[in-house]
C-alpha positions, 0 to 999 in steps of 0.5 A: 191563388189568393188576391188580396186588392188594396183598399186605397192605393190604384194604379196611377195609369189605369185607376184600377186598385193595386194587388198582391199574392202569396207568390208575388207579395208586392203591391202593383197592377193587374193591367198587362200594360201596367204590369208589363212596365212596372216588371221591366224596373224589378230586381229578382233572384233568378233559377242558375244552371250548373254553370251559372247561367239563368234558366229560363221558361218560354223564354222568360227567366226563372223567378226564385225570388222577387227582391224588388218591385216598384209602386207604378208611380215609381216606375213614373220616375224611373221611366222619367230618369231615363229621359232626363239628366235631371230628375226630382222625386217629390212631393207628399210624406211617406211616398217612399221617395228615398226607398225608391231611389235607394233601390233604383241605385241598387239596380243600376249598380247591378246592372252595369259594372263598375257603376258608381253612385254618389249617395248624400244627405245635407249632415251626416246625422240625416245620413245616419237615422236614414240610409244608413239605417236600411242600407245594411238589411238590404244588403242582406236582400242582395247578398245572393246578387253579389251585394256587401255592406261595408259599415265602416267606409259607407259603402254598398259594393257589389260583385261586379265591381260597381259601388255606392258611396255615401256621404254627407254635405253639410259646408261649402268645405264639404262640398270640395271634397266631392269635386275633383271625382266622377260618378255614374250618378249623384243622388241628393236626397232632401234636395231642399236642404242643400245650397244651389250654387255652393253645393247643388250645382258644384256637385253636380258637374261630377255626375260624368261617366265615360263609361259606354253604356252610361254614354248611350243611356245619356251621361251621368244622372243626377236623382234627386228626392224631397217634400216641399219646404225647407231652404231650397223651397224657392230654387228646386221648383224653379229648376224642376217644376217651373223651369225658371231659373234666372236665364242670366245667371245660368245661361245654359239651362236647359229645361229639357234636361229637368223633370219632376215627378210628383208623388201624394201618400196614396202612391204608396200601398205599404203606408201605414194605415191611418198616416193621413190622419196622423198628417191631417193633424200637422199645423196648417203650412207642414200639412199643405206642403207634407200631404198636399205637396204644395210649393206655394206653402212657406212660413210667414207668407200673408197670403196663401195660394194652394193650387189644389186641394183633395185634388181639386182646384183651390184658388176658384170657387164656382159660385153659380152667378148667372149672367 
């Protein structure tokens, strides 16, 4: 069977370059270890015996179809969300941070019946030229797992019962509409765009289920996905970077509840090929906070300070004194 091995992409846990086959046309890791932890997280059509059941071989199920595998750096967010209430997926451009929760939503709502996603954007413009663009087409990829669009109401529904809501925040007033109900998890997508206090945080407090098996697995989650900058380029690293919101002003945070995993363009294998020249051509502050995921880059600043650069030390320079 032919291998074909990425020229760029490795594994963020062993440097070893990603691979793919005919059989498997996924991206991921050759390591067993790896590979083993990255398949723990895949969607797949599975071989059904006449009465419905999956077959299995050597006790494992019988694969017709791999529907979803994730990079190994998003199976680092999934295993994180697993821990934590709540948890950022940021960094770089095009690291495939909304696909990624967009499918890890898919594999809890099949997961679980009767799970409930709350999906946002800040404006339902974003919403539209976004989610709502792949959402239908990824519906037909789950159409055998029991998966419907409905175009109309914005909703990703499922066999079991289990739905995805998706929706928009673009005032206070909005934001209102979403408290007085409960979900299994609350996804904002380029959290830096909304408010902290009228909308993050109201918001968040209907991530609440009294579902048994939400409650053993730790509560309603919140997933979060953004690049540096915008708006909440101050309060989204103070929450899940830094851990230093004003203790205050929110006297009951707990930074064990908060996490944060940060993705560069090379996590993700499917990026087009010349993408980071395309970036390296941005003005100089989109540049850092776009393909170096640096929080410290903001309009207007007079001095700058970039903690990494190409992934080493910015700020000191070795300049070879001897004492």
């Amino acid at each position: 069977m032919a291998i074909e091995t990425h020229a760029i992409s490795q594994c963020c846990w062993c440097q070893q370059y990603l691979i793919r086959t005919e059989a498997i046309p996924f991206w991921t890791c050759a390591t067993p270890a790896c590979a083993t932890r990255i398949n723990s997280w895949n969607i797949a059509i599975c071989d059904t015996d006449s009465k419905g059941k999956v077959k299995f071989t050597r006790g494992v199920p019988t694969v017709r179809q791999m529907v979803f595998l994730p990079t190994p750096r998003a199976t680092v967010f999934f295993e994180r969300q697993a821990q934590t209430k709540y948890t950022l997926f940021g960094g770089a451009k095009y690291v495939a941070k909304s696909f990624t929760l967009r499918w890890g939503a898919y594999r809890e709502c099949m997961r679980i019946p009767n799970f409930r996603v709350l999906l946002l954007r800040r404006t339902f413009q974003q919403l539209e030229i976004s989610h709502l663009l792949d959402m239908p087409a990824e519906a037909k990829q789950l159409e055998l797992l029991g998966a419907q669009y409905k175009q109309g109401a914005r909703e990703f529904c499922f066999a079991n019962g289990s739905l995805i809501k998706a929706g928009h925040c673009e005032t206070t007033a909005d934001a209102a509409n979403y408290l007085s109900s409960s979900w299994d998890l609350i996804i904002f997508d380029e959290i830096v765009t909304f408010e902290v206090e009228t909308m993050f945080l109201p918001i968040s407090t209907c991530a609440r289920s009294t579902k048994p098996q939400v409650v053993a697995e730790g509560g309603g989650k919140v997933w979060a996905a953004t690049n540096p900058g915008g708006r909440g380029a101050a309060w989204v690293p103070e929450f899940f970077i830094e851990k230093t919101p004003d203790r205050e002003r929110y006297p009951e945070y707990h930074p064990d509840e908060w996490s944060y995993v940060p993705g560069v363009l090379e996590d993700n294998p499917y990026a087009p090929k010349g993408y980071r020249q395309t970036l390296m051509n941005l003005p100089p502050i989109l540049r850092r906070q776009w393909l170096y995921s640096d929080w410290s880059a903001f309009e207007g600043q007079f001095f700058e300070f970039m903690a990494q650069h190409d992934g080493q030390p910015w700020h000191v320079r070795d300049l070879g004194l001897v004492a």
